[in-house]
C-alpha positions as CSV (number, residue, x, y, z in Angstrom):
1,X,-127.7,-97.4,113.8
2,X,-127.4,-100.9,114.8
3,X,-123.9,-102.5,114.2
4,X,-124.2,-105.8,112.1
5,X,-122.3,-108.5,113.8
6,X,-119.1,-109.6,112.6
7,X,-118.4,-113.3,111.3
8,X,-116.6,-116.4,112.5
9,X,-114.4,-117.9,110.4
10,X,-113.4,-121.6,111.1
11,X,-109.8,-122.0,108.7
12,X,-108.4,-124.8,108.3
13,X,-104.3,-124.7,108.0
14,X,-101.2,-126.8,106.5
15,X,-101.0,-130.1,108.5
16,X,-97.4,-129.9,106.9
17,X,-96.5,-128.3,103.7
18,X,-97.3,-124.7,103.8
19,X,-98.2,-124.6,100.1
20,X,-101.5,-126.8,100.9
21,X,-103.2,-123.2,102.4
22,X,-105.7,-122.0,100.5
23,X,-105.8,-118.3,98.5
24,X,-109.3,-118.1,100.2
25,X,-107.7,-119.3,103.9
26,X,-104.7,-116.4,103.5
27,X,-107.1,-113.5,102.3
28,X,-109.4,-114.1,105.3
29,X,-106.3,-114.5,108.0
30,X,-105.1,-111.3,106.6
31,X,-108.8,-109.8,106.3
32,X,-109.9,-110.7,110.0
33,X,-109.6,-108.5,113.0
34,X,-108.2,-111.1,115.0
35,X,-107.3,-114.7,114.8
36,X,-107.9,-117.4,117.8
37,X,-106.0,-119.8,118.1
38,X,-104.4,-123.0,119.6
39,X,-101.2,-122.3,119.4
40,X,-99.7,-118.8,118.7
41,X,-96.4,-119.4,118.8
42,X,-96.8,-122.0,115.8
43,X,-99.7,-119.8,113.9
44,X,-97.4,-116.8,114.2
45,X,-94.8,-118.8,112.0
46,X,-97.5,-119.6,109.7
47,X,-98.7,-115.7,109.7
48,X,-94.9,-114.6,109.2
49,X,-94.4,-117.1,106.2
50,X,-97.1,-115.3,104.3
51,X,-96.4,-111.9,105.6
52,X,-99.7,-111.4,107.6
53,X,-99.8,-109.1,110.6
54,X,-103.3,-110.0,112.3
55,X,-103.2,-109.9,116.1
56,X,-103.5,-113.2,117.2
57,X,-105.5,-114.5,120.7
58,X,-104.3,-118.1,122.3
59,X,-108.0,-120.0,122.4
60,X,-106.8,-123.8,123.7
61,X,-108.4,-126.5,125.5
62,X,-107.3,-124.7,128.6
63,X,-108.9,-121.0,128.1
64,X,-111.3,-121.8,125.9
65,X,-114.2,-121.3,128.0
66,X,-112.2,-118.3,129.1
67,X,-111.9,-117.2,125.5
68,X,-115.1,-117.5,124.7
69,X,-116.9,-114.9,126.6
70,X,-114.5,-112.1,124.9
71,X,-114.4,-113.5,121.2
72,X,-118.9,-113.3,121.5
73,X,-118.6,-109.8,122.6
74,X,-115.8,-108.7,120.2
75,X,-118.2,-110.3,117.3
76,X,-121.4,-108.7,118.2
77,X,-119.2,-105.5,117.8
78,X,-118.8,-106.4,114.7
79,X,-115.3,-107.7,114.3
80,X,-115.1,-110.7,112.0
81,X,-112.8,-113.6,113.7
82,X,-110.7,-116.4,112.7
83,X,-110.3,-119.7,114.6
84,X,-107.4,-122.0,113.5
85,X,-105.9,-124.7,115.5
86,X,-102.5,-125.5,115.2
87,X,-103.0,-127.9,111.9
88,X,-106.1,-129.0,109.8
89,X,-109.5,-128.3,110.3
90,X,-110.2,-126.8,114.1
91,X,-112.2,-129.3,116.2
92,X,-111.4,-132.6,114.6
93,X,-109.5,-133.4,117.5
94,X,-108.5,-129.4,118.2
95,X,-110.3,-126.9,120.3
96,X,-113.0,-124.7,118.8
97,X,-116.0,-126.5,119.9
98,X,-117.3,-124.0,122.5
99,X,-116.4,-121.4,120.8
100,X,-118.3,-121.9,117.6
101,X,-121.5,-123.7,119.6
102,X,-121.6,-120.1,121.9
103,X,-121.6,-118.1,118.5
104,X,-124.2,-120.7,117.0
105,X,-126.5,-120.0,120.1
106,X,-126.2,-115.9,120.1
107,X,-127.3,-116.1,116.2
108,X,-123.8,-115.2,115.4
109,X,-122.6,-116.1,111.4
110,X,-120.2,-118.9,111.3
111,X,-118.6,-119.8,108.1
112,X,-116.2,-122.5,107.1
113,X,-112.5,-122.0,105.3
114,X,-112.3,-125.5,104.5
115,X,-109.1,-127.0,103.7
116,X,-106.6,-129.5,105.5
117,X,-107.5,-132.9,107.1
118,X,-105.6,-135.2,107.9
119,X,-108.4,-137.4,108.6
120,X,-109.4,-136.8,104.6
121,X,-105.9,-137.0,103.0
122,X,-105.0,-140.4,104.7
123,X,-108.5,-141.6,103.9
124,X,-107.5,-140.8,100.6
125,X,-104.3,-142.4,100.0
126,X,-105.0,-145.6,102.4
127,X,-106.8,-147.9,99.4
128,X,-109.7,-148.7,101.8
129,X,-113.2,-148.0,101.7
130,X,-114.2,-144.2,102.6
131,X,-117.9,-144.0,101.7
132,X,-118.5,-144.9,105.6
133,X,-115.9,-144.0,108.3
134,X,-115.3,-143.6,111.6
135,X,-113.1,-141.1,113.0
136,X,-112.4,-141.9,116.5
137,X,-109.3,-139.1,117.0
138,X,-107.0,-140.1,120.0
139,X,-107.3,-143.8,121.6
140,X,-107.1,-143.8,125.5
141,X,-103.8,-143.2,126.6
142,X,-104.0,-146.0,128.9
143,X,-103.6,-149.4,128.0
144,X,-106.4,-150.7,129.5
145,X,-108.5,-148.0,128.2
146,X,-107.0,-148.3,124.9
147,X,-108.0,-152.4,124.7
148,X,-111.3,-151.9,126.0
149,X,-112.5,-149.2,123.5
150,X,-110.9,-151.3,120.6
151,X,-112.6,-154.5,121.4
152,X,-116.1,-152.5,120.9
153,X,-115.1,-151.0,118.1
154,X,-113.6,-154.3,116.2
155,X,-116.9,-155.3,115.0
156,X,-117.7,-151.7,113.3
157,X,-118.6,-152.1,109.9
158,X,-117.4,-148.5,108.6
159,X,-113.3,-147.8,108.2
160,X,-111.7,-146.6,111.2
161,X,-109.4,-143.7,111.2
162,X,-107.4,-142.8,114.4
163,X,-104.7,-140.5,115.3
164,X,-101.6,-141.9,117.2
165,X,-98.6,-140.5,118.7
166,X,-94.6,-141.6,117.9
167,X,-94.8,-142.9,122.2
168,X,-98.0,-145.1,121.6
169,X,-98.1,-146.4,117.7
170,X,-96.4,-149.5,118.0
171,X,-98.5,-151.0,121.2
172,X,-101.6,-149.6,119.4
173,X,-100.9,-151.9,116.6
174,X,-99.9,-154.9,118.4
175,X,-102.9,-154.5,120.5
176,X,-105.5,-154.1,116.5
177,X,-103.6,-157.0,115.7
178,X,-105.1,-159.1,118.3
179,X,-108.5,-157.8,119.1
180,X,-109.1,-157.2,115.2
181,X,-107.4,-160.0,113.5
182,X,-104.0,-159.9,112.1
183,X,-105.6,-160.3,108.4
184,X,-107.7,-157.0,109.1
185,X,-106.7,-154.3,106.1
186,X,-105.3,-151.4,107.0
187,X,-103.0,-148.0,106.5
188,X,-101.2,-146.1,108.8
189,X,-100.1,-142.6,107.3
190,X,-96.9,-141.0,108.7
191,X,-95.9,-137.4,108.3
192,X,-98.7,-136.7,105.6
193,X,-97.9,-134.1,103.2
194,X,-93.8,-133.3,105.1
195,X,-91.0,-134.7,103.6
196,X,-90.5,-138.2,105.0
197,X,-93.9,-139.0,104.4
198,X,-94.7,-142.3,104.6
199,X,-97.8,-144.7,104.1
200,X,-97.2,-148.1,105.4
201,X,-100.5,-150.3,103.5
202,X,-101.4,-154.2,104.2
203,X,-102.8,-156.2,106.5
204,X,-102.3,-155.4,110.2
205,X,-99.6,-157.4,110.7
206,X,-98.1,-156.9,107.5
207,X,-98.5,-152.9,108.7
208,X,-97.1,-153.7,111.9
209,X,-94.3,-155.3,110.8
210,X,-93.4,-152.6,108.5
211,X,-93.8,-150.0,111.4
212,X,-91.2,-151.5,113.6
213,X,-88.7,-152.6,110.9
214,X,-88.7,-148.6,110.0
215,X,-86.1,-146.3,111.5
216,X,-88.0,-143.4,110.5
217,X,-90.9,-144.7,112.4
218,X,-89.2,-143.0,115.9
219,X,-90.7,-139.8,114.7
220,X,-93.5,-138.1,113.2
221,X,-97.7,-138.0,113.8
222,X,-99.6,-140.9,112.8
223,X,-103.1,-141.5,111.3
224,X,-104.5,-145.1,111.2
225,X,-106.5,-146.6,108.9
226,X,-108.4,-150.0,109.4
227,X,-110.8,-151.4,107.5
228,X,-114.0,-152.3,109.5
229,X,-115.5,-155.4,110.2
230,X,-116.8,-157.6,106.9
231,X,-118.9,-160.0,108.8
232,X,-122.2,-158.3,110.0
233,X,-122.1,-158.4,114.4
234,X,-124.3,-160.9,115.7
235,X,-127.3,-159.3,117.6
236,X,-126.9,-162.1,120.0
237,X,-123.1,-162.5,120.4
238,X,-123.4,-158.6,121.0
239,X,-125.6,-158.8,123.7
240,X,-123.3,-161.5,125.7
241,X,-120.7,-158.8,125.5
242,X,-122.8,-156.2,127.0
243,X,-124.0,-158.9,130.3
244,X,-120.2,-160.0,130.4
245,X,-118.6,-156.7,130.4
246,X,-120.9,-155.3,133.2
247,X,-120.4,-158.9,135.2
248,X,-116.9,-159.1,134.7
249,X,-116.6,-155.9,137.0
250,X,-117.8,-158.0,139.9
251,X,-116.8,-161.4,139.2
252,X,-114.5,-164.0,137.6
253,X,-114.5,-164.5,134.3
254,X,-115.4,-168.3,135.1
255,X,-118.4,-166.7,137.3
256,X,-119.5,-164.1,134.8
257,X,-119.7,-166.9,132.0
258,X,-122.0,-168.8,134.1
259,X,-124.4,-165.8,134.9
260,X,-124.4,-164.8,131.1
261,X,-124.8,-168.1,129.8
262,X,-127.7,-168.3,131.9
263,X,-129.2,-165.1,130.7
264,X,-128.2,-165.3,126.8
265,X,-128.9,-168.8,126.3
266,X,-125.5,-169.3,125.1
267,X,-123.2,-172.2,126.1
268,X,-121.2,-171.9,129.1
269,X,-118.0,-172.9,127.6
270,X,-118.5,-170.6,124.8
271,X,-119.5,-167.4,127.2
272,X,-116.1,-168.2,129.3
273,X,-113.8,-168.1,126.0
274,X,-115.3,-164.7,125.6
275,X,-115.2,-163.7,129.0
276,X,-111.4,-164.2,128.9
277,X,-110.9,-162.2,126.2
278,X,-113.5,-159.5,126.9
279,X,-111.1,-159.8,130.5
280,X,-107.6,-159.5,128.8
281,X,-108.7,-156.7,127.1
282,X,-110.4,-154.7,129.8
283,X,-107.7,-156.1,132.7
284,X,-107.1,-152.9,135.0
285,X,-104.5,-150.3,134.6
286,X,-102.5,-151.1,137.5
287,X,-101.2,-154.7,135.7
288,X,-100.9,-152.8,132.3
């Protein structure tokens, strides 16, 4: 008699307040055979707070494709699974992702626990739009990086939500105020659903301002809000951008404006103001 195959359960989990699981997310962590996770050191806690006993398996970005191989065979045996990362919804910025696309390719049933997000809950309390978003997760830890991906993605149209950490929040901001515009509206959510929660709403500046004049600001994880660009990108202005970005990695800006200015049709003087600022935001790592 052929053994049906067990399912994958994808929970989502408290990103603070414990109360926020769901009835349906506790019955299945206490249901499962086995539950992977990120973290199990901070998943046991959450397991002991509600008195569950399931044997739990670390699955991170470091062992995943480790992990994976096991968790396939222990499903087609039957066993049903859970994967949880350490908060919110596993692989919005958490591990998971092999795992559940190697269960999707062997046939294997995959259903969702939904619950937690903090992608969703600052979304929801920001006062922005959220019938189009972006969710971009982490920035690029270096500055350079960080400038470069933020000056592409200041002319999005949709709402741009990020995640930040207590080291880098302040010099992200300062860095959205410039290449966005200070008068850009935005949220940054602090501590979402704990008990110094904080949601800090304005303009950029007005946001910035209130970050740094904060004490509480020294701690806690961050989610950032911005609202995208009103003013539609110009297909033209768009395409000077691309030519100077791939110039400027062989030449001056003064150089590069002249090439793209020849090649866009745009003035010279107008491609150069451009090609210092696409340059000040892409300058290399070394002078960051």
């Amino acid at each position: 008699m052929a053994v049906d195959s067990g399912i994958l359960y994808v929970v989502a989990t408290p990103i603070g307040n414990l109360d926020d699981i769901s009835p349906r997310a506790r019955e299945i962590l206490a249901s499962v055979e086995l539950i992977a996770a990120e973290d199990t050191r901070r998943t046991g806690r959450l397991l002991t707070h509600f008195g569950i006993n399931t044997r739990l398996l670390s699955c991170h970005e470091h062992n995943e494709s480790k992990r994976v191989p096991q968790i396939i065979q222990r499903l087609q045996a039957g066993a049903d699974i859970a994967l949880v990362s350490d908060a919110g919804t596993p692989l919005l910025s958490d591990p998971g992702y092999r795992l559940v696309a190697a269960a999707r390719e062997h046939g294997l049933p995959i259903s969702p626990v939904p619950g937690c997000s903090a992608v969703v809950a600052a979304l929801s309390v920001a006062g922005l739009p959220a019938d189009r978003f972006r969710f971009e997760a982490f920035l690029p830890a270096p500055r350079a990086s960080r400038r470069k991906r933020l000056a592409e993605l200041s002319r999005a149209t949709e709402t741009l939500v990020i995640f930040e950490s207590v080291h880098r929040i302040r010099d992200t901001l300062a860095d959205l105020v410039e290449l966005f515009g200070s008068d850009r509206p935005a949220a940054v959510a602090r501590e979402l659903t704990k008990l110094n929660e904080t949601v800090y709403r304005g303009t950029l500046a007005q946001v910035r301002a209130a970050v740094r004049a904060d004490a509480g600001s020294g701690k806690g994880e961050f989610t950032v809000v911005v609202a995208g660009c009103s003013a539609p990108a110009d297909p033209q202005a768009v395409e000077l951008e691309r030519v100077l970005d791939i110039l400027l990695e062989d030449h001056s800006a003064t150089r590069a404006a002249a090439i793209a200015a020849r090649i866009t049709g745009f003035a010279r003087r107008a491609a150069y103001r451009i090609a210092v600022k696409r340059r000040q935001a892409g300058r290399a790592e070394t002078d960051s």
